[in-house]
N, C-alpha and C positions, 0 to 999 in steps of 0.2 A: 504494500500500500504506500508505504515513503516513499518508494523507486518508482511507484506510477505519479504521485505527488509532485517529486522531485523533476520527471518529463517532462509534464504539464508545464510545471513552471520554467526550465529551458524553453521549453518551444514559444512559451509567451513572452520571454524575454528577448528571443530572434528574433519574432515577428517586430516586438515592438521596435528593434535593432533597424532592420529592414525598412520600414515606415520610415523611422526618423533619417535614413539616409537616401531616401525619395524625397525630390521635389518638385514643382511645377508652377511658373514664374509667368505671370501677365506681363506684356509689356506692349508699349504702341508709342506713336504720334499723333498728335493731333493739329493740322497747320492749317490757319485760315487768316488770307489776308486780303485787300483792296488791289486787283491786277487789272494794268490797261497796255496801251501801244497801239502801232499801228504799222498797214504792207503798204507800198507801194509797187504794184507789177509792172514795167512800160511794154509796149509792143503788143497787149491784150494776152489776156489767161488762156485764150482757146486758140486751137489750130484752125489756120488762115481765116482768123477775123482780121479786120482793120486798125490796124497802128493805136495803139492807146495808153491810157493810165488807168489803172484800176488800183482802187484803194479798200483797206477794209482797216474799220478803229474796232476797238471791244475796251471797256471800261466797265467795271463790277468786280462784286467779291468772289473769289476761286478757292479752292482748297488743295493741298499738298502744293503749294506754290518753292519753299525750300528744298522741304521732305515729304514725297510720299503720306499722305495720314493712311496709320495701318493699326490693327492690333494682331499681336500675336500670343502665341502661348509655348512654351520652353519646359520642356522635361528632362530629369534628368537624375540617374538613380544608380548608386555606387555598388557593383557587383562583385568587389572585393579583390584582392588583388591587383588594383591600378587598371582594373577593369569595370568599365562602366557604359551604361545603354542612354540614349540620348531621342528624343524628336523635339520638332519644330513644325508648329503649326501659325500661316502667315496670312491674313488677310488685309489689302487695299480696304479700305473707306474712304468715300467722298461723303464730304463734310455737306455738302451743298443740293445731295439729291434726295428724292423722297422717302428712300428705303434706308439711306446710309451705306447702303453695302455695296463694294461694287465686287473685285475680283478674287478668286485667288491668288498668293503671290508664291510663297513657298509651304511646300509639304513636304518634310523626310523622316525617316528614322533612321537611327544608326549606330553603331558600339565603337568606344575610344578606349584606345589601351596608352596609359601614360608612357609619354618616354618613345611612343614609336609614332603615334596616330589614330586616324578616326576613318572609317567607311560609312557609307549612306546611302541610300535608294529613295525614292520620290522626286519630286518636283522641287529643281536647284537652281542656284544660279550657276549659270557657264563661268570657267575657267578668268576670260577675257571680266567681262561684268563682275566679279570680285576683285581683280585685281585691281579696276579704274574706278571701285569704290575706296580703296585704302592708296591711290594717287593724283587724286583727281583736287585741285587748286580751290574748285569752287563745288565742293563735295557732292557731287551730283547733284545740283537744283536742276529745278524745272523751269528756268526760266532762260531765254533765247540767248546766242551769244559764246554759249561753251558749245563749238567742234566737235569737240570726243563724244558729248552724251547728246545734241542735239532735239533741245526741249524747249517747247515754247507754249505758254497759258494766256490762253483766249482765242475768239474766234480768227483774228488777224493771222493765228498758223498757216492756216490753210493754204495764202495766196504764196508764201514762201515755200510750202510744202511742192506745188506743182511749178515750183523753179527752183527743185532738187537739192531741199533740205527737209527731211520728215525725222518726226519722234522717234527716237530709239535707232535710227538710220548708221548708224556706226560698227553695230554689232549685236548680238540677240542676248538678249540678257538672261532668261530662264526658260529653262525644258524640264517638259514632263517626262517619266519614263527612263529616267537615268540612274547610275550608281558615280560615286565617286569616293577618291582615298583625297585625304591631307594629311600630310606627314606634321610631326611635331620642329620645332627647332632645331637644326644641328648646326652648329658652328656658324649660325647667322642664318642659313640657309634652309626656306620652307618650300615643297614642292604640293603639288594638287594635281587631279586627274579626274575625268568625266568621262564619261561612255553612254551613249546613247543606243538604244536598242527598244524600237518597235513594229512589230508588222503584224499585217491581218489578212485574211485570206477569205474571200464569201464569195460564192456561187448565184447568180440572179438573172431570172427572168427577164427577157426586153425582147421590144415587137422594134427598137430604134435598127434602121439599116446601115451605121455607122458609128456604132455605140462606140468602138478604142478609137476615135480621129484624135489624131495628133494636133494640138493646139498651135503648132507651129509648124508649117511645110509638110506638105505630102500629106496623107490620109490614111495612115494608121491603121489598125485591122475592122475588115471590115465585115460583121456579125448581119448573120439573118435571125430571123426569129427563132426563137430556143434561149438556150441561158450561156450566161459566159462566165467564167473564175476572173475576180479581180481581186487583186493583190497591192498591200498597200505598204510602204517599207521604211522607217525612218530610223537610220543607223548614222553614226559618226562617235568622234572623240575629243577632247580638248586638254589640252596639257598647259602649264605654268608652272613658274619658280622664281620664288624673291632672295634675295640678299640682303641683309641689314648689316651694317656696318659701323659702329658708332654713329653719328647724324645722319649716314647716306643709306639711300632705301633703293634697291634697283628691283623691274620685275620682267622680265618676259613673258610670253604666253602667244599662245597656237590655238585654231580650233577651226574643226572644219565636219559637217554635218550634211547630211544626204536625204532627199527626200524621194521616193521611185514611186507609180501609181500605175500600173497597165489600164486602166479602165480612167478615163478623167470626164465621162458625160454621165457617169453611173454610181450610185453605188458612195463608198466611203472617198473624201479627200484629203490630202494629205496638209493640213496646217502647221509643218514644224514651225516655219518663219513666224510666226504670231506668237507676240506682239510687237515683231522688228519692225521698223521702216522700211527695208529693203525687201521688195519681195518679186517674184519672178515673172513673166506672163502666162508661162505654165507648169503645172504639176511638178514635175520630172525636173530636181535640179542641186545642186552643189551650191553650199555655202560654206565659203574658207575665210578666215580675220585672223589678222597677225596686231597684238597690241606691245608696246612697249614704254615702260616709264619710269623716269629715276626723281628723285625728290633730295634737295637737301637741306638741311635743319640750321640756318646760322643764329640761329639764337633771338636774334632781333625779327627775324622774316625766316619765312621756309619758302625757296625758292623749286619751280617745278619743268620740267620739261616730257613731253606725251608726245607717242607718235600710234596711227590707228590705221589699217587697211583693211579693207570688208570689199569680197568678190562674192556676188551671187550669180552662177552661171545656168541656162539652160540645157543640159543634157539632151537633148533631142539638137538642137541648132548653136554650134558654140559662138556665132555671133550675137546670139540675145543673150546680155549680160546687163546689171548693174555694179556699178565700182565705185566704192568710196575710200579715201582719203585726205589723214588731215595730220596736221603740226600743230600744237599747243604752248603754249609758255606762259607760267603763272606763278602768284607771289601769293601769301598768305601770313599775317602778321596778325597781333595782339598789340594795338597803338597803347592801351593803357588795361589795368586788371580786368575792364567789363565791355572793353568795345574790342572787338576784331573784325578785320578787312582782310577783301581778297580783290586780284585782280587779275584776269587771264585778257590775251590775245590769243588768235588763230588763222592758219591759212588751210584750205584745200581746197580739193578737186571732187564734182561726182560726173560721173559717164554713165550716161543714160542708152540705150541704142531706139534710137527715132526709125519709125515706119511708114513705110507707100509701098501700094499694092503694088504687086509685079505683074506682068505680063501673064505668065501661067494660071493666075488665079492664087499664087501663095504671098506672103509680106516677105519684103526686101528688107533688112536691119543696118543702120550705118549707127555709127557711137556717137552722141553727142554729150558736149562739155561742160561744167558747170563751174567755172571759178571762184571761190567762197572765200570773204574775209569774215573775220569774227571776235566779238570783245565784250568784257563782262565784269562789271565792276561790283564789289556788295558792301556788305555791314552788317553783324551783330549787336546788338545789345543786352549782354548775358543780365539778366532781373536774379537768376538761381545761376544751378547746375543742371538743371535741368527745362528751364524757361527761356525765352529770348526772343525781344524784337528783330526784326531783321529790313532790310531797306535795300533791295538789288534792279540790276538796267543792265541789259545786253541790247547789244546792235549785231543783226545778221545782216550781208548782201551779197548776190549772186549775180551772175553775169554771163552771156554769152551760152543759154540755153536754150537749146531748140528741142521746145517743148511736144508732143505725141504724132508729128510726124516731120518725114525728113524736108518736107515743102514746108512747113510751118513757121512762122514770124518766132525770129532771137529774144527771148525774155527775158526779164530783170527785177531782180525784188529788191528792196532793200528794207529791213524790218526793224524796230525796236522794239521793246518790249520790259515794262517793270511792274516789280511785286512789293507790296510794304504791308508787314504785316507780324503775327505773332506765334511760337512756335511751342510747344510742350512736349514731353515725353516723358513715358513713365515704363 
């Protein structure tokens, strides 16, 4: 009777063990501030209208104008021996729509072992999008002006957007359906890895007499009545690795992802690229970004330098491509204990390929250019540690784009855009 006593009481003492070393931690944003600016486009938005200006202003309250407004949830529970089980659960919220809710952002689980690293499966961000979150001068706002992240609040995006600058355009930031490792520390030196793997496979009825046509040139298989297998395939990988150094931070990073569909009038389609800015004109295609960025600490200012490339190519026609690239350089200072500034410039390029029918009955594709400068000034007012007004203005402009076909009037944007407003998290 003692010895079954004495179990009992072991066993309630590990449970209570086990409990006390599980946790699970709310945390979020909440940004809401007054955002306005405004586009000017010359030469008219649409292909072969007549010579023009088009303008577009937006002025009102916006949310996530710095950061994102998110909540999330953090688990996280010590398995003993320097082994331990981790998830992260992430939701977007906009502050300013009827529901509050909008997306999801990250979903994973995963196990860390001290000293080596951590693995995880669900819904991550890419390789490239972590790294240009711990390098980035004006730490990813949403507000127009920063190159690398390409973000702008209010209606006025638009008219810059179709003269080849769109949100998120630099690089993809999160995939579902992935695993990934992070290595811990060694000698300055942290690395990360991502694998993408998804495919699907269904059998489906159709009376269409051209249900595989190829969305670009030639006419693809062509199905009579009965059923056809389509198959849907999103694979790829993304590698990274930072250096820290006493005040100096350097990172490289690779990523390149696949999207395959035999069936694209039927049936499942393939949306890896969502919610990038770059995205293809058909199904079937190749998406490769090379980012790089070193940072260093002088004490009075952290001075920055960023370089970004993003190819999204057509597999069926290697002339249908989009191409981005760009050059950054930015400063980031604490002028006294509760104000802090930032200030970035930028130059690049995007290449668009512009179309006119061809003789045969299929599109012709030539590349067209987009020269982009770019600058972004801001401001802090830390109230906490966790509180802060903020006060930011970016200017985009672009140049010498020949907008959705290759007969089409040269278009030009030139955009501003500012946020003032107030910031929390918890």
């Amino acid at each position: 009777m003692k010895k079954s006593l004495f179990a009992l009481a072991a066993v309630g003492a590990l449970a209570g063990v086990a409990h006390a070393q599980s946790s699970v931690t709310v945390y979020g944003i909440i940004d809401e501030g007054l955002t306005g600016g405004n586009t000017y486009q010359s030469n008219g938005g649409t292909a072969n209208t007549a010579n023009g200006v088009v303008k577009t202003t937006g002025l009102g309250f916006t949310s996530g104008n710095q950061s994102t407004s998110r909540i999330g949830f953090k688990g996280n529970e010590d398995l003993g021996g320097g082994l331990s089980a981790f998830f992260t659960y992430e939701i977007k919220m906009d502050n300013d729509s009827a529901n509050g809710w909008a997306t999801a952002r990250q979903a994973f689980v995963g196990v860390k072992k001290n000293g080596w690293g951590s693995i995880a499966a669900g819904t991550q961000n890419t390789p490239i999008y972590d790294a240009v979150l711990a390098s980035d001068p004006g730490n990813v706002n949403n507000i127009a002006g920063n190159l690398i992240t390409t973000s702008t609040k209010g209606p006025q995006g638009a008219l810059v957007a179709a003269a080849g600058v769109q949100t998120n355009q630099p690089y993809a930031t999160r995939l579902a359906n992935t695993a990934s490792i992070k290595t811990d520390d060694f000698a300055g030196f942290t690395a990360r890895a991502l694998i993408l793997s998804s495919a699907g496979n269904q059998t489906e009825t159709t009376t269409n007499t051209n249900v595989n046509t190829a969305s670009i040139g030639g006419t693809g298989v062509v199905a009579t009545n009965g059923t056809q297998s389509v198959t849907n395939n999103q694979s790829g990988f993304g590698i990274g690795a930072d250096y820290t150094w006493q005040k100096l931070m350097l990172t490289a990073n690779y990523q390149s992802f696949k999207a395959t569909s035999t069936g694209n009038t039927i049936g499942i389609t393939s949306t890896l690229f969502s919610p990038s800015g770059v995205t293809t004109t058909a199904t079937n295609s190749q998406d490769s970004g090379q980012y790089y960025a070193a940072n260093y600490d002088f004490g009075i200012l952290k001075a920055y330098v960023q370089y970004i490339n993003r190819k999204v190519a057509n597999d069926v026609q290697n002339s249908v491509f989009q191409k981005y690239t760009a050059q950054q350089i930015g400063v980031r200072s604490f002028v006294t204990p509760t104000i802090e500034t930032w200030a970035s410039a930028a130059m690049g390029k995007y290449q668009n390929p512009a179309s006119v029918a061809g003789t045969n009955g299929t599109n012709l594709y030539t590349p067209s250019n987009a020269n982009i400068k770019g600058f972004q000034l801001g401001a802090n007012y830390w109230l906490s540690k966790r509180s802060n007004l903020y006060a930011i203005y970016g200017q985009t402009a672009t140049s010498n784009f020949q907008y959705a076909s290759s007969t089409a009037n040269n278009v030009a944007a030139n955009q501003n855009n500012y946020s003032v407003g107030i910031r929390h998290t918890f």
